[in-house]
N, C-alpha and C positions, 0 to 999 in steps of 0.2 A: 790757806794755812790750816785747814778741817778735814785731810782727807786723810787722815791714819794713824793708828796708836800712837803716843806721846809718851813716851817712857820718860821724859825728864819731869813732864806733870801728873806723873803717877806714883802716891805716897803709901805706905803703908804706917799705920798711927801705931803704934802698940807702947806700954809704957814704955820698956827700955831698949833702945836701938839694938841692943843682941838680940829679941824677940824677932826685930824685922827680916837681920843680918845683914850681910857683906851685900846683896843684889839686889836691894829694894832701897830706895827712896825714904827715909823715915823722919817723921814730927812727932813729937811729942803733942799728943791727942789733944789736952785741953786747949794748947796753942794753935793746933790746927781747927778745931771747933768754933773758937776765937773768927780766927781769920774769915773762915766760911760761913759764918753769920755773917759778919760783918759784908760780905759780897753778896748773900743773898737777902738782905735786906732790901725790901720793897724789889726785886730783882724783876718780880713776875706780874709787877701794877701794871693795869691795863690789857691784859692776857688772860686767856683760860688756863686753871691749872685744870690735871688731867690729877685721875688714881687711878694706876694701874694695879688691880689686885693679879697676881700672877702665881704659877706652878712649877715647879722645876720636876722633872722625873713623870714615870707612870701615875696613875691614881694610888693604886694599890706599893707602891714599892717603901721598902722601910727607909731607903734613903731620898725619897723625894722631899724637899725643901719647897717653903711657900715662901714670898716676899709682895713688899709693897713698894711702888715708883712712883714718887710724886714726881709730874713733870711740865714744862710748859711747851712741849715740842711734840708737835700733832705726829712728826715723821717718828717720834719714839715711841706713841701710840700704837703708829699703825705694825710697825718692824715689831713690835711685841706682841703684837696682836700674832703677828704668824709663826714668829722664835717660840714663845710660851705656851703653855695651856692655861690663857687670861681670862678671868671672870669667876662665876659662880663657883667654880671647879675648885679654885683655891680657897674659897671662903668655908666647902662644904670638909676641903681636907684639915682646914685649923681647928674646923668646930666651936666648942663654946667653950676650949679648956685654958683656965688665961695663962697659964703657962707655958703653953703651947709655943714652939721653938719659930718665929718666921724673922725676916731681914727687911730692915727698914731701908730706905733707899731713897734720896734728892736730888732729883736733874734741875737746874736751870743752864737754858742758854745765856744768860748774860748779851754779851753784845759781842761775842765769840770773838773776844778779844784773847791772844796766844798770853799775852801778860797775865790775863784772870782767870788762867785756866787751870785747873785743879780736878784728879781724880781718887777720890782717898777713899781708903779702906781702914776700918775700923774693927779686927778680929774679935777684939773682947764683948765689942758692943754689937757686934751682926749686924754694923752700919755701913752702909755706901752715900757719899756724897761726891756730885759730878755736878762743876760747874764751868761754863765759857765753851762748851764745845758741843756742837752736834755730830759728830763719826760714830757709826756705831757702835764700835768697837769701847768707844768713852762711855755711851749715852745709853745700851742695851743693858742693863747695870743685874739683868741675868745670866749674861751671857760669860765674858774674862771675868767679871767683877765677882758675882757670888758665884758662879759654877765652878769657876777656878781659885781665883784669889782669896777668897771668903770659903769657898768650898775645901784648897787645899788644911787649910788651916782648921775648920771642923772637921776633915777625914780623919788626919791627925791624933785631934785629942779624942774620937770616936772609933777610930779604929778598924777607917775603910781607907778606899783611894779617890782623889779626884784628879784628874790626870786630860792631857791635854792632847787625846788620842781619837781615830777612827775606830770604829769596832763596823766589822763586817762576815757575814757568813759567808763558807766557801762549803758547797754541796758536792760528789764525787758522781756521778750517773748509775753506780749503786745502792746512792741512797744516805752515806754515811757525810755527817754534818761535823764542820769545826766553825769555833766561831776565833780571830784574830782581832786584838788592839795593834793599834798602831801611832805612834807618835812622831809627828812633822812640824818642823815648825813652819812656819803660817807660810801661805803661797807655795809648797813645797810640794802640793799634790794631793793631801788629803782628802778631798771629795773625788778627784777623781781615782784615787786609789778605793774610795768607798764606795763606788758607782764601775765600779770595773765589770765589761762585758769580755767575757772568754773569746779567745780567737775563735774562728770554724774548725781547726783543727781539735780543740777542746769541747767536744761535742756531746753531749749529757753534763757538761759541769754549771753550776749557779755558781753567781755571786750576789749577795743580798746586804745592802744596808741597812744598818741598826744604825749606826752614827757617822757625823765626818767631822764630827770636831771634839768635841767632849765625852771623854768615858767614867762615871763613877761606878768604884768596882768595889765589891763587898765582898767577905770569906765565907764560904759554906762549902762543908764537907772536903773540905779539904783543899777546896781549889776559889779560883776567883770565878766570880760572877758580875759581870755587864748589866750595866744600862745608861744609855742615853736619857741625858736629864731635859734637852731642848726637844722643840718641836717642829723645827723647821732645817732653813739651812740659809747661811749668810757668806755665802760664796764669791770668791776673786770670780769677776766676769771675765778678763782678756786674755786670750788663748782657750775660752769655752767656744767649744764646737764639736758638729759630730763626729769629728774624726778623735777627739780627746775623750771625749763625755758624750757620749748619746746621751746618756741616762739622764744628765744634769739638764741637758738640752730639752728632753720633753716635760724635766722638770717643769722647767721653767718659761714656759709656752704661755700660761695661763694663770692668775691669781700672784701674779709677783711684781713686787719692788724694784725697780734698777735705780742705782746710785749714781751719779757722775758719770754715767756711760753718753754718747752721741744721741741724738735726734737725729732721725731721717726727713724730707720732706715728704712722706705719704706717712709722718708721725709713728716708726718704727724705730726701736733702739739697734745701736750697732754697735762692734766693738773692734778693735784690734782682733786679729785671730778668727773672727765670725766666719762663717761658710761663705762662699761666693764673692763676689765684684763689691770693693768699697762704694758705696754712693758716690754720686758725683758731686753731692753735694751735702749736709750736713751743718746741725749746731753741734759743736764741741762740746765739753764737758764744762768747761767755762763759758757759754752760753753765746759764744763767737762763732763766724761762720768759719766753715772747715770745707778743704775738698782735698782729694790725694795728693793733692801738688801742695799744701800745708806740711809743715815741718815739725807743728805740734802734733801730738797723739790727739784724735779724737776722743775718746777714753781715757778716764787717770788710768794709768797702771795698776792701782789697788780699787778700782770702781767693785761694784760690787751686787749679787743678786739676793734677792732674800726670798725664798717661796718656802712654803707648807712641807711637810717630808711626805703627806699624803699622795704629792704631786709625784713624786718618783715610780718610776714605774717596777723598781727592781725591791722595795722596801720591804723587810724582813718580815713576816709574818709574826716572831715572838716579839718585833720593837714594842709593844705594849706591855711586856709581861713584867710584873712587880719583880719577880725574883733574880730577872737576867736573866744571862744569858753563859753560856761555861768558857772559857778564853782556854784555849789548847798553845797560841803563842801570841808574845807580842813583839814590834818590831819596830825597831828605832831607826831616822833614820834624816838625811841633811840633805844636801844640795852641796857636794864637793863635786870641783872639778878635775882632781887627783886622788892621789894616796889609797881613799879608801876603795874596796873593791865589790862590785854588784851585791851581795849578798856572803853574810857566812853569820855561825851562830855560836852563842858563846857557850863555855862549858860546863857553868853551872849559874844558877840564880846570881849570885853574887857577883861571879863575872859578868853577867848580864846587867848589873845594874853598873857594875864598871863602866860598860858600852855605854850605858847611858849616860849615865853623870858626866864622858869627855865627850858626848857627841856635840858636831859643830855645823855649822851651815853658813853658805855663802849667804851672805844677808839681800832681803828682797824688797819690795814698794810697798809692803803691809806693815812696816815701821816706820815712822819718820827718820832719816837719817842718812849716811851713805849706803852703795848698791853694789852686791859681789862683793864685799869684807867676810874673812874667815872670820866669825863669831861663836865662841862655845858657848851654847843652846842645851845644858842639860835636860834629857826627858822632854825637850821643846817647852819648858817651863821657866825658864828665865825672867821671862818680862810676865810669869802668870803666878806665880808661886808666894803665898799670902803670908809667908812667914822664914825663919835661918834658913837658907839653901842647905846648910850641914847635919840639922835635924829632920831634912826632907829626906837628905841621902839616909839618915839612921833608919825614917819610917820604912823607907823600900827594904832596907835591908831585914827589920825587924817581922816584916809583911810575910818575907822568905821564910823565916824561922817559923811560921804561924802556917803555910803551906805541904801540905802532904804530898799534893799533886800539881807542882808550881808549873805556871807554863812555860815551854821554851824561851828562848829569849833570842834574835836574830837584829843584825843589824844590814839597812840595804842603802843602798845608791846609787838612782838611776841615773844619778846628771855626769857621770865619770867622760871628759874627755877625751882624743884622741890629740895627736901629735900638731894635727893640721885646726884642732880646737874644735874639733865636728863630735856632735855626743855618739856616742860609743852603743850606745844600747834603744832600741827603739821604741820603749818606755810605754806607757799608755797601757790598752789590752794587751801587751806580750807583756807586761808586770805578772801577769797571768802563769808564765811558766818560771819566774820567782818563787809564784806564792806556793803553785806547788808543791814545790821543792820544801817546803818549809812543810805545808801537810804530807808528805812523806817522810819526814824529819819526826812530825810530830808523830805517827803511825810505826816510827819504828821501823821505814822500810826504804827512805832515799840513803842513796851512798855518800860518804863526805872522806874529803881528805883532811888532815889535823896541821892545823897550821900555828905558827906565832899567837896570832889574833884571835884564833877558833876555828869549828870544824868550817872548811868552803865545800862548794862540791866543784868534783872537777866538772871539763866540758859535757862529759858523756853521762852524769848525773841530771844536767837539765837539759827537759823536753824541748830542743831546736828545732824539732818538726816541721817542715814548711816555712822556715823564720829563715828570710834572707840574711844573713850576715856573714862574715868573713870569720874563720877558724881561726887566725889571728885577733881578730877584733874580741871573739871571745878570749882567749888565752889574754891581751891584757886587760878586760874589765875584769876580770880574776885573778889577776896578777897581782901580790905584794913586794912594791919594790922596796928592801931593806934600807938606804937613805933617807926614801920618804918616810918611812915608819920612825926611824932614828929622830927623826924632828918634828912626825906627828905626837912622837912619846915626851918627847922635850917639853911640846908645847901643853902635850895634858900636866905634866910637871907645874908649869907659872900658872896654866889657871888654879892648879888646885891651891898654889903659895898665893894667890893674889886673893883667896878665900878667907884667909888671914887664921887660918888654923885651926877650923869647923869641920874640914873635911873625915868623918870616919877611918879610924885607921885600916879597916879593910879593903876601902876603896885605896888606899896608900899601895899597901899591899900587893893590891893587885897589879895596879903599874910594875910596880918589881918585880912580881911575875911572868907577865908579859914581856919586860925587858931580858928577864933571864931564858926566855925561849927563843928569843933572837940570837941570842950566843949559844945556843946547846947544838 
């Protein structure tokens, strides 16, 4: 009952429930401070506590954040020890000034009881308390809690972004460099969209990771600038392999964590999806024996790897730099098995953040919950966003007004099915001749047809080189069918009335936009 975010025991405290909004959980703080004394009391008799002094961000960067983890849970030690930059590092970036801005933070596991379990955020007070649960996701109280949640909420009234995105470089064999965010929500591919190796056909191209889960982005000269606040990477293990993720895979060879994943008997992890012949035999993830004729998954579906980002073998050379990194586009994007089509880009800032605030995803095993539900996942910030979902939408928009040189803005979907339910696109390193298309977007130089939704490109826009597939198969993961659109608009419609009337009137607007291009 501890293996994945818990959004029903996820609070956010702030005085007045409109501070939290319409999509967060809210207590009123001093009753929630109540409560959680009261459970951690004597919680950790008999136990070491741990202090975890930790770092968020570069050394040098102006928005790196410091925080403290009191914990009783060796496994949140050690997970922070390779997510963070833990120790001295933090202590030398607070200095001696007492003012000095850091986030107070309390793990106990309790008796990881689902009853006692509680994950709360405390905006005003740059506190995190997490009690009854080891997942990391609850317990890494760096990671969603202040990079995101606590994070969202300082970007805000400071006047950056923190954002729930990949950032990775894409280099051209000429030499010329963009750097792309990207927002998924969780299981949806973002490390391995950040760890992407270019087909053979792609030949002189890099691709380099700066991040694969959190981007905070700050303004200068006109444009946004990147960085990766973590230091590692806490990755869905099942379906990592080299034919998915090379890059993850020699990641994490060496110096890493595995969560919930199989035992071998030569004491080797396995997982669903691994290269070659299942063991014949096997401990499970629940500490049972397993062989292929078992009907349970060796692996939980949301198991997970944690290693060092030094381990990657593709890792950016400026991931360390204080100032960022220049974002030329960003790209949003789900796990639908219709409606929406491989890629198309919107046609101004604003529309683009349209794209985002309706985007939706079939829901996966990194939530507690049901599996394949259409869920709107604005910005993939739903279940991360520390504060009104409808003052988040204002920030993006106000962010636009503050850019001279804003980045593209592009929406993709690799998971689009075909008829017989078989995916349509063969995703992985041919995401590759996507993303191009997006750097020849942003250069000024790929071709797009104008559509309802925004500019697509046609067939002969993207590089199919070598890439098996059928002329059909392209024509419909590029295809808009007007039905499905007529009730994918509907349904942006109820999420945005079920906001209860936060929603910015621009983002309103734009629906009506969009719907009036369907009739023209």
């Amino acid at each position: 009952n501890d293996v994945a975010r818990v959004e029903q025991c996820t609070f956010v405290c702030t005085p007045t429930k409109e501070e939290a909004g319409p999509t967060n959980n809210w207590s009123e703080p001093s009753e929630m401070y109540a409560k959680l004394r009261g459970l951690l009391k004597g919680a950790m008799r008999g136990r070491t506590l741990f202090v975890i002094p930790y770092m968020m961000g570069p050394s040098d960067s102006p928005l790196t954040k410091v925080g403290f983890e009191i914990t009783d849970s060796k496994y949140v030690v050690l997970n922070m020890r390779i997510m963070t930059r833990m120790g001295e590092i933090a202590l030398k970036r607070l200095g001696n000034d007492p003012n000095a801005e850091w986030n107070r933070g309390v793990h106990s596991l309790l008796d990881i009881n689902p009853e006692r379990r509680f994950i709360c955020h405390f905006p005003q007070d740059n506190t995190i308390i997490s009690v009854g649960s080891g997942y990391g996701g609850n317990v890494l109280l760096s990671k969603k809690c202040l990079a995101l949640r606590i994070g969202s909420y300082l970007a805000r009234t400071q006047g950056w972004m923190a954002e729930h995105m990949l950032i990775l470089g894409v280099e051209s064999p000429e030499g010329r460099k963009h750097y792309v965010a990207a927002a998924f929500p969780s299981a949806c591919g973002k490390t391995n969209f950040a760890m992407l190796i270019p087909p053979a056909h792609f030949k002189g191209w890099k691709v380099t990771t700066v991040g694969d889960d959190i981007g905070w982005m700050q303004i200068r000269d006109g444009r946004l600038y990147a960085v990766n606040p973590e230091n590692g990477y806490f990755g869905v293990v099942p379906g990592t392999s080299y034919k998915s993720n090379p890059n993850a895979m020699k990641s994490i060879a060496h110096d890493t964590i595995y969560t919930n994943v199989a035992l071998t008997d030569d004491d080797d992890v396995w997982w669903e999806g691994k290269d070659g012949p299942a063991p014949s035999h096997a401990v499970d993830w629940r500490g049972n024996d397993w062989t292929p004729e078992s009907k349970e998954k060796a692996a939980h579906p949301n198991s997970r790897f944690t290693t060092p980002m030094r381990n990657n073998p593709a890792l950016d050379s400026d991931v360390e730099k204080g100032d960022g990194v220049p974002i030329s586009a960003i790209i949003f994007g789900g796990r639908r098995s219709d409606t929406v089509p491989l890629v198309y880009q919107a046609f101004d800032w604003n529309h683009g953040v349209y794209l985002g605030a309706t985007m939706a995803s079939e829901t996966t095993a990194a939530a507690a919950g049901t599996v394949g539900k259409v869920r709107r996942d604005p910005m993939a910030m739903l279940p991360f966003c520390g504060y009104n979902i409808g003052q988040y939408f204002q920030h993006w928009l106000d962010i636009g007004k503050r850019l001279s040189s804003p980045p593209l803005i592009f929406n993709v979907n690799w998971f689009r099915k075909g008829v017989k339910s078989q995916f349509l696109w063969p995703g992985f390193g041919e995401n590759m001749r996507v993303l191009k298309w997006i750097i020849d977007r942003c250069e000024g130089t790929g071709g797009a047809l104008k559509s309802p939704i925004g500019w697509l490109p046609s067939p002969h826009d993207l590089d199919l080189a070598e890439l098996d597939i059928d002329h059909k198969c392209v024509a419909e993961i590029l295809g808009i069918d007007h039905e499905e659109w007529a009730k994918e608009l509907a349904e942006h419609k109820i999420f945005f009335d079920s906001l209860g009337g936060v929603v910015p009137k621009q983002l309103l607007d734009q629906r009506e936009r969009v719907a009036a291009r369907f009739k023209e």
